[in-house]
N, C-alpha and C positions, 0 to 999 in steps of 0.2 A: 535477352533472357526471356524465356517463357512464361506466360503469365501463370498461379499458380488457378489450379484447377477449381471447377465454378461449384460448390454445394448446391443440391435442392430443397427448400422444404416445400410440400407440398400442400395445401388449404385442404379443406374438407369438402365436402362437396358445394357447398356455399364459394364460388368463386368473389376476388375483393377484399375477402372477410379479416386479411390482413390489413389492409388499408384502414378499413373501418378500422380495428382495433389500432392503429396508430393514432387515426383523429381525436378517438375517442379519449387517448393518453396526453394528449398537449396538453391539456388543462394542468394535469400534473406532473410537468417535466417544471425540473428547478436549479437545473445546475446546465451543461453545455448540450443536454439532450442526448437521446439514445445513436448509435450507427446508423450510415445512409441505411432506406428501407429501398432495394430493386425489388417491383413486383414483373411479372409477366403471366400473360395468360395465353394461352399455348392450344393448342386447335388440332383434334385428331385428321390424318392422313386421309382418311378413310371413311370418317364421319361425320363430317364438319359443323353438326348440329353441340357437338358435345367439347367441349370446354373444359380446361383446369387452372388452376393458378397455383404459378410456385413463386418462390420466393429466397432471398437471402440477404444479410446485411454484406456492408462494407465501407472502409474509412478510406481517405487517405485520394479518392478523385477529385480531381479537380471542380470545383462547384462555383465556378467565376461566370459562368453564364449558362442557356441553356443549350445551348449547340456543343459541350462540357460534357452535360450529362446524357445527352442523345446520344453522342459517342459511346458512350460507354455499353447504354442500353444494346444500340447496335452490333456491336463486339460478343453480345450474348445469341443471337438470332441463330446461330449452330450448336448443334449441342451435340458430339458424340455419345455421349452414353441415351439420349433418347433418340432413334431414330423411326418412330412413329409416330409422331406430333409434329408441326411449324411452330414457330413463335408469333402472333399476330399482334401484340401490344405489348408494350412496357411501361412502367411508371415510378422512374426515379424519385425517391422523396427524401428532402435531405433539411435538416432543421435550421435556421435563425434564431441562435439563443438571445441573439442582439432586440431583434422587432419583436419576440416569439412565435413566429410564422412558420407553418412546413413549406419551403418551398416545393414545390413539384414539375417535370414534364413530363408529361405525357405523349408517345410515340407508336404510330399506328404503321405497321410493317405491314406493304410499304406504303408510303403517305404522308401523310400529317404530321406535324409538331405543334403541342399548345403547352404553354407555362405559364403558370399562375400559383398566386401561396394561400394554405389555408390557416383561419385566424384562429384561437383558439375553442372559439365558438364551434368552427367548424366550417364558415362560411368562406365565401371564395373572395381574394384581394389581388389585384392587379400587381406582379413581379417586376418591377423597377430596375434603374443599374447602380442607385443607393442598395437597396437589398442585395443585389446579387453580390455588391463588396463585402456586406455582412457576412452572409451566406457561405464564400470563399475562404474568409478569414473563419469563420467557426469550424469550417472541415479541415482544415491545416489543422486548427489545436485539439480539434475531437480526435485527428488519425494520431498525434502524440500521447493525448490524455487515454485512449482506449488501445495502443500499441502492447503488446507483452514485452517484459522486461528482460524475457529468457525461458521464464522458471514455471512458463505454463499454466498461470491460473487464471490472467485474463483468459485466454485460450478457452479455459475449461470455464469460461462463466458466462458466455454465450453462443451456444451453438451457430456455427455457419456462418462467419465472419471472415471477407475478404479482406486481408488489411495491404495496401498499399504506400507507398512513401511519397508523401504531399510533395514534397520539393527535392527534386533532382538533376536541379542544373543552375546552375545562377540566376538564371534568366526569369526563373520560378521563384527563387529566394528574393530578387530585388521587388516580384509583384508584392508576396507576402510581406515583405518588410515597408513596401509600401502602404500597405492596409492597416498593418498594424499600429504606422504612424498614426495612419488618418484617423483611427479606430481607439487610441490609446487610452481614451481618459473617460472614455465610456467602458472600460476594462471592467469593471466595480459593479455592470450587470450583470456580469456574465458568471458571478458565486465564487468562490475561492476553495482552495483546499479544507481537509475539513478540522486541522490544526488553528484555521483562523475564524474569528468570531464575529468578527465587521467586514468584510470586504474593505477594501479602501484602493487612493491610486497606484499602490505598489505592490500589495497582497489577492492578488485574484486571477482568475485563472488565464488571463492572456498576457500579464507580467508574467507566471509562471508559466506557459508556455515558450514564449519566447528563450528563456531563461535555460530552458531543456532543449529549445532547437540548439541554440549558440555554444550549449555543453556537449550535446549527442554530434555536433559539425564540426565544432573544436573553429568555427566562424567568428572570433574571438573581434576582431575588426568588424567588421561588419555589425557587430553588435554595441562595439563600442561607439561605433558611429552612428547609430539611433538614438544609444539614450544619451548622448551630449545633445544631441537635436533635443528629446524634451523634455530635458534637463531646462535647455533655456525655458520653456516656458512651465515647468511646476520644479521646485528645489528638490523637493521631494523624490523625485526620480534618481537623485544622487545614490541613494541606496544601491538600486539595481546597478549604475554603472559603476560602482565601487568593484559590487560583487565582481562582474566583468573582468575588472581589470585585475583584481587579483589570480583569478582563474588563468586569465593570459599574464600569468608574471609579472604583470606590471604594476607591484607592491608598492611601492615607491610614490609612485602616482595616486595611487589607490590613497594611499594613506594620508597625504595634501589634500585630496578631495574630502572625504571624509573630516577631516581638521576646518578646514574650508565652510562646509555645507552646514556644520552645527555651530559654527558662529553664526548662519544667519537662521535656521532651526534648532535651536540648542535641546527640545525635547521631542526630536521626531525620533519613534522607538525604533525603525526599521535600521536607522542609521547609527544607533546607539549598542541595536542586537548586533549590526555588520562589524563593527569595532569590537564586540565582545568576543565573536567568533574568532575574527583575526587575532586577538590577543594570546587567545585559548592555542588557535594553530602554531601562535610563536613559542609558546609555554610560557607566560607573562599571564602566570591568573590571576596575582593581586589587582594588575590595570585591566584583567575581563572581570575582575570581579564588579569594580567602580561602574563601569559601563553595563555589565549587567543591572547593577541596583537603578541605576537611571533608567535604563527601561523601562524599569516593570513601574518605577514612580510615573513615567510618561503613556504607561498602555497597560495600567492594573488590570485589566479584563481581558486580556488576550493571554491565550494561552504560551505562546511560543516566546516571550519577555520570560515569564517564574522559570520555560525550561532551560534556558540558556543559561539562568541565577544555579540553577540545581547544577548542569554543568562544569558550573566555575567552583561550587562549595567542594564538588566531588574532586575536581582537577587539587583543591587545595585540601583537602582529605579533612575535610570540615563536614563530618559524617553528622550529625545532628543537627547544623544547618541544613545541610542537601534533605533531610528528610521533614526537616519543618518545612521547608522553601518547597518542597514537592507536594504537602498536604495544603498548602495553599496557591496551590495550580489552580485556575478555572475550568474544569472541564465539560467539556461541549457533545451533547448528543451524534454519534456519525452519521453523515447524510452519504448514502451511498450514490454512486454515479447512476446519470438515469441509463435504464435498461429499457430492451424495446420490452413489451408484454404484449405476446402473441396470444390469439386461440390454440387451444393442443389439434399440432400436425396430423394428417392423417400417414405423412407416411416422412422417412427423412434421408436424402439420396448424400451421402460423404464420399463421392469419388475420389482417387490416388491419381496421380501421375504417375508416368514412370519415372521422370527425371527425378520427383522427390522418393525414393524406393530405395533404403537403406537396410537388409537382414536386420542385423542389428537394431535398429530399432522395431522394426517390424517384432520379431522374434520373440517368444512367451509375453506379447502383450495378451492380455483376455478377450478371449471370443464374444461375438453376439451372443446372448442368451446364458452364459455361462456367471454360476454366481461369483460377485466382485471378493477379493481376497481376505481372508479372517483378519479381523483385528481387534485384537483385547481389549476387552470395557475400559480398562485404567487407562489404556492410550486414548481411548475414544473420548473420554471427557476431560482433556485438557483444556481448559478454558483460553489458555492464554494465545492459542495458536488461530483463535477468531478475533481477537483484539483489531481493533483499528481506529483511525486519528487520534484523539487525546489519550486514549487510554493504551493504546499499542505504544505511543511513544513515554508515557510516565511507567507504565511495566516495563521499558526497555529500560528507564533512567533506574531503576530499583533494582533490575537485575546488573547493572553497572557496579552499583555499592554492594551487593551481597556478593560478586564476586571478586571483590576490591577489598572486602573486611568479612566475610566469609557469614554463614547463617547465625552461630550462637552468637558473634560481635553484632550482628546486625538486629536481634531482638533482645541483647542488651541494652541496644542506643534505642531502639524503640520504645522500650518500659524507661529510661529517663526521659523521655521529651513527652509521651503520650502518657495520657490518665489510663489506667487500665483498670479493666471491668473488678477484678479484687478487691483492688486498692482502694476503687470507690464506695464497694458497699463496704467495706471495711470503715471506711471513711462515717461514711451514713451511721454504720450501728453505733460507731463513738458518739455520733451526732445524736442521735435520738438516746444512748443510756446518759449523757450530761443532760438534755431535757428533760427523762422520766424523774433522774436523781435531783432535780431543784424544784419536782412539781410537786402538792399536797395533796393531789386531787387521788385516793387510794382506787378508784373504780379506774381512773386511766392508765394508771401505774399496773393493775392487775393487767388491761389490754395489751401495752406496752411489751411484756417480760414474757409475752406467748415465744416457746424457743420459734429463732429462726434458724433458716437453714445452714447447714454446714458449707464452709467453703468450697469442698468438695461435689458437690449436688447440684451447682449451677443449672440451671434446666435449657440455659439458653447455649452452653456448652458442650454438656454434656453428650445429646443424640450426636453430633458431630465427630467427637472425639473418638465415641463408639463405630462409629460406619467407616472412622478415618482405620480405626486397629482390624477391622473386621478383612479392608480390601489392604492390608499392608502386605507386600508381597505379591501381587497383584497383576503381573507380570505375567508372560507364558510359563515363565518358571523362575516360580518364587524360592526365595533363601530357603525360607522351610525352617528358620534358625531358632523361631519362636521369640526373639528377644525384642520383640515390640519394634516400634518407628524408628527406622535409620538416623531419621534426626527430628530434632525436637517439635510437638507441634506449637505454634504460637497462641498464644491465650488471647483472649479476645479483649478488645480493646472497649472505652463506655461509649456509644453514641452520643449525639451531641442531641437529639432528642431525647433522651432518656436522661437528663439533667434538670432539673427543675429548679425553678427561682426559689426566693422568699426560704422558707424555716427545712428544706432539704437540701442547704448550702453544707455543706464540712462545717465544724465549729470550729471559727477562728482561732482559739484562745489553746487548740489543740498543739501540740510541741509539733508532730508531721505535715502541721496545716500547709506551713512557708512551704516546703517542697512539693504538697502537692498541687498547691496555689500557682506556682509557677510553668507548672506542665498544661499543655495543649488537650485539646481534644481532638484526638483523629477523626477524618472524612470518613465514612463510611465506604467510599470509593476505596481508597486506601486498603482500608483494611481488609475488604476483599481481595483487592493484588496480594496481601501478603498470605490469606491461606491459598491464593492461586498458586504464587509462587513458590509456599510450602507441596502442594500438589507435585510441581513441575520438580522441583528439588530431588523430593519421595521417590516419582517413578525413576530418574535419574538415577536414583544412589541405586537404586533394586536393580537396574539392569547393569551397572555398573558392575556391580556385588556378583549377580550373578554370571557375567562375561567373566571373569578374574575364574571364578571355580569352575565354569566350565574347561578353563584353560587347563585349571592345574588338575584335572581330572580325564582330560583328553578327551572330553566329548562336545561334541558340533554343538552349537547352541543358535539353537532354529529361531528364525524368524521369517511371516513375510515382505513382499515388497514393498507392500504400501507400511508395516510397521517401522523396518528399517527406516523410510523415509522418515515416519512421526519422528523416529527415535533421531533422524541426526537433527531435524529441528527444535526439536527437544535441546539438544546438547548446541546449536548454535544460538541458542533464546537466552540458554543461561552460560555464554561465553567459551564453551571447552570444543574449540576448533576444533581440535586435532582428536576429537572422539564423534567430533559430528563429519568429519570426512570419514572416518572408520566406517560408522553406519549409512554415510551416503554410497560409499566402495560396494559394501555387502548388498545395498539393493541394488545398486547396475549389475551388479554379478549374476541377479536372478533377472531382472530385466531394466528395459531402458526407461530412465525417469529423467524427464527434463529439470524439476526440482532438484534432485539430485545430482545432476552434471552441471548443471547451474550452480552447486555447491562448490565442486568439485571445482569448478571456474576458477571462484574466488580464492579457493587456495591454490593453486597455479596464479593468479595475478599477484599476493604475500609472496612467493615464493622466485617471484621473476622468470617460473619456468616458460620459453616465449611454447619450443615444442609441446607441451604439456595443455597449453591457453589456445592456440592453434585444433588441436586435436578433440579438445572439448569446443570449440567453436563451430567446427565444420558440423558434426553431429548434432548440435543445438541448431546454427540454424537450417539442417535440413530437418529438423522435426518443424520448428516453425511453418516451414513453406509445405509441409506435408501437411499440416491443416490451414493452409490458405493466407498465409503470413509471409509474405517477402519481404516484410520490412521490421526489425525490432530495436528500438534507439539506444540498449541497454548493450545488445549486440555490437551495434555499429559502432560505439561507442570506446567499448574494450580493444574492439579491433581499430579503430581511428589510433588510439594510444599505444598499441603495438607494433604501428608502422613509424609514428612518428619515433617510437624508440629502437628500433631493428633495421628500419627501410623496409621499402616497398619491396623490391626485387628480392631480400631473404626473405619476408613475407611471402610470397605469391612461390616462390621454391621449394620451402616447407612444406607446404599446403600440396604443391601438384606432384611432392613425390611422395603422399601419403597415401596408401596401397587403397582406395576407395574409388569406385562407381567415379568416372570423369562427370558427370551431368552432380553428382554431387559436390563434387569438387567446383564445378563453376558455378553454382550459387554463394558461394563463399569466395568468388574472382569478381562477381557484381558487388558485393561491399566493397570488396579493395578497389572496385570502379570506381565506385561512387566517391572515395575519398581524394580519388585524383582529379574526378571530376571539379570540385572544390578544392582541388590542391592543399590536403592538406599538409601540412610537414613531412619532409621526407618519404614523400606521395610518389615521387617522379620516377 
């Protein structure tokens, strides 16, 4: 298969000035580090005084040694699209999250090779064949951790990125699976997702790696066969091969092990969460409940023990639990993945292939210079569609129950478990008129009885409530109905700051003390997801509202592509498949969105359509590989499972009698390669 076509970006006149800005950023990489950096500096035909430097990242090469990365450099030393320039240098740089070192070589066309790694100082360190196994093993999990998943947003969150597939042959998977033995228990440097709060030996990013090779290969052995290896020496590891084994069917086993491993750890949470999940997938929530609560007694600071409890409350429609058990989540700052931070390009070259050249997608994308598509204020500030680690995943657990028990059941159960802003000052004036009425003192009693404010005047309220009626309706086209908020807004709950000790306690002695004594005080986190999730609700019900009367009034009801989009994640946030395929339909109609056929995926995969999964496949990944992406494990993955359920031969038959460009159709024949490469099921 053809490699996919080489991006340039170009330095400013300042040749290097990319490297510099790499060195410069070691200091603050904290997680597996940003994509390889290939620099080259390129030398006119004609002038040979004058000099440029371009540049581009890329995952997924081989970084085992430096005759690895020379290769690669040398593979660039032609360039079609500039034919007035050579290439006379290269400089592969590619991280050690392990040592924190940039490795580098350096290669002088033609000539010379020198490797050596810079520390974070900046200074130069002799490259070892201890380093280079680090080094190898970090670009395996960087080209999985920085991969797109389909849906285009890695894609769109760093320009110029060649992504390649680390391991595509055995031969490759036995080195990596070798390293990572060697490498295992040093895992715990390397940062973890940003769900977890400790790193530890089973929660970090090369247990999870691994974990995503073994899912995205369906290499279900080969994986079972590492972590029994170190298994024997940490118990601990039991988790990970539990996982394993259930993934390859082999529950049975899974579940011995597991019984097994917490008789000799009875409070290792990983093993205790792995039990809870399983429970949950049998439909046995009372025994995920058990195993839940032990968790989180085993690993009260970690976020991912309370989510699993929330889980099991909801699974057993223990709505008041689920929302206590979720206000006592730990939540954790998001560390985002490190990115490179360049200086601004002088200039930035995205060439095409023809092989990756589909109309269709091509087709009413937006021009250079042309401004980007309208999109309505009200869609532009949905908060919830930036969410990510703890708090994407507890807005996902809250939109579970709201639409499990609907909005007015859900701020029902809210006002019994949580203190609410009312209720407290309510609470406070009883408080302080039984103090005025036992005191003698008439100059306190005069201060005292200054009227307070009316319930209604809330000031910490109020502007909100106002700005929420102001944009209601908010939409391209609004109801127009005048009858206020589709649905209800919620009242605002007390801070847990705004409580004060000693004599601004509620008086005991009051008959509503017991009930209110008994309620919680909501997170403040919390309570933001809930007027987020009133937001997301709102715009929902409005465009709802007004699709319905556009219907019954026969007229088009416009939107554009990028709204459609908003709007079907909109409707897949808060659960209503079958209106977020509507609105992902209507933006492919005006042009092609990989979000969107990525949607579309998902419901062909519910639906068992294999034609339908196929046809959105092939058009995903030829956008991939049309911005420089041949490999996507979210891809490979759908389709690994499609062959093992169809066969390989109606596979690969579908696919070649679909009326499409043949060079597009064989980028989607190299997945189905690669699955036979590793044989997977029904591969042959």
């Amino acid at each position: 298969m053809v490699a996919p076509a080489v991006p340039e970006i170009y330095d400013d006149e300042d040749v290097y000035a990319a490297i510099d800005a790499r060195t410069e950023s070691l200091q603050n990489l904290r997680e597996l580090g940003p994509p390889d950096l290939v620099y080259l500096v390129k030398q006119s035909k004609t002038n040979p005084n004058r000099q440029i430097g371009v540049y581009h990242h890329v995952t997924g090469i081989e970084a085992s040694s430096s005759a690895s990365l020379a290769a690669y450099v040398n593979t660039l030393t032609y360039s079609p699209n500039d034919k007035t320039h050579k290439v006379v240098s290269g400089i592969y740089c590619c991280y050690n999250a392990f040592s924190h070192l940039d490795m580098r070589v350096e290669v002088k066309i033609p000539g010379s090779l020198e490797s050596y790694c810079i520390d974070e100082r900046g200074e130069k360190r002799v490259a070892t064949d201890a380093l280079w196994l680090e080094t190898f093993l970090c670009g395996v999990l960087r080209a999985y951790y920085y991969a797109d998943d389909g849906n285009g947003d890695m894609i769109k969150k760093i320009v110029g990125v060649r992504r390649f597939n680390p391991i595509t042959n055995t031969e490759t998977e036995q080195k990596f699976l070798d390293a990572a033995e060697k490498l295992f228990f040093m895992g715990r440097q390397l940062s973890s997702d940003p769900e977890t709060q400790v790193p530890n030996t089973v929660a970090n990013h090369l247990a999870s790696g691994l974990l995503k090779y073994i899912r995205t290969t369906g290499r279900y052995a080969s994986g079972i066969n590492i972590f029994e290896k170190l298994r024997t020496r940490d118990i601990e590891v039991s988790s990970l091969l539990a996982r394993v084994l259930i993934e390859a069917d082999e529950e049975v086993q899974a579940v011995r092990l597991m019984h097994d491993a917490l008789q000799e750890v009875p409070m290792d949470y990983a093993l205790l969460d792995c039990q809870a999940a399983f429970c949950l997938s049998k439909g046995e929530g009372e025994l995920a409940l058990e195993c839940a609560k032990r968790a989180v007694t085993a690993a009260p600071s970690e976020f991912t023990t309370w989510a699993r409890l929330v889980e099991a409350y909801i699974f057993l429609e223990q709505w008041d639990q689920a929302l206590l058990t979720l206000n006592s989540c730990p939540m954790f700052t998001y560390q985002d993945r490190d990115s490179p931070r360049m200086p601004p390009p002088a200039r930035v070259m995205l060439p095409i292939l023809p092989e990756s050249m589909l109309d269709e997608i091509d087709e009413g994308q937006p021009k250079q210079g042309e401004p980007p598509d309208f999109v309505h204020p009200s869609l532009r500030k949905l908060h919830a569609a930036n969410y990510q680690g703890t708090f994407k995943k507890a807005y996902e657990l809250l939109t579970r129950i709201a639409a499990a028990i609907g909005w007015d059941q859900l701020l029902k159960i809210r006002s019994d478990v949580f203190v609410m802003e009312e209720e407290y000052r309510m609470e406070r004036q009883y408080a302080a008129k039984s103090r005025q009425a036992s005191s003698k003192n008439a100059s306190t009693t005069a201060i005292h009885q200054s009227p307070s404010p009316a319930p209604d005047t809330n000031g910490s309220t109020e502007p909100e409530s106002e700005s929420a009626e102001q944009t209601n309706g908010d939409t391209n086209n609004h109801d127009g109905s005048g009858e206020g908020n589709p649905i209800e807004k919620p009242e605002q709950s007390v801070a847990s700051e705004a409580v004060k000790s000693g004599n601004d306690d509620p008086d005991s002695e009051h008959a509503s003390y017991a009930r209110f004594h008994n309620k919680r005080l909501c997170e403040r986190w919390l309570d933001n997801l809930f007027m987020v999730l009133y937001e997301d609700l709102r715009i929902y019900t409005i465009w709802r509202t007004d699709m319905a009367q556009s219907r019954q009034q026969a007229v088009e009801y416009k939107k554009t592509a990028t709204e459609w989009e908003i709007l079907g994640e909109l409707a897949e946030r808060l659960h209503h498949f079958d209106e977020a395929i509507e609105a992902y339909q209507h933006c492919l109609s005006i042009r092609f969105s990989p979000k969107a056929m990525r949607g579309i995926l998902r419901m062909y995969e519910k639906q068992g359509d294999t034609r339908g999964m196929l046809n959105a496949l092939i058009r995903l990944i030829a956008w991939q590989y049309r911005w420089y992406s041949e490999f996507s494990p979210g891809l490979l993955q759908v389709l690994r499972r499609l062959i093992e359920e169809e066969g390989a031969v109606k596979v690969r038959s579908i696919v070649q009698a679909t009326n499409l460009p043949q060079p597009v159709l064989d980028l989607t024949h190299s997945y189905c390669q690669l699955c036979a490469t590793f044989r997977s099921t029904s591969s042959d």
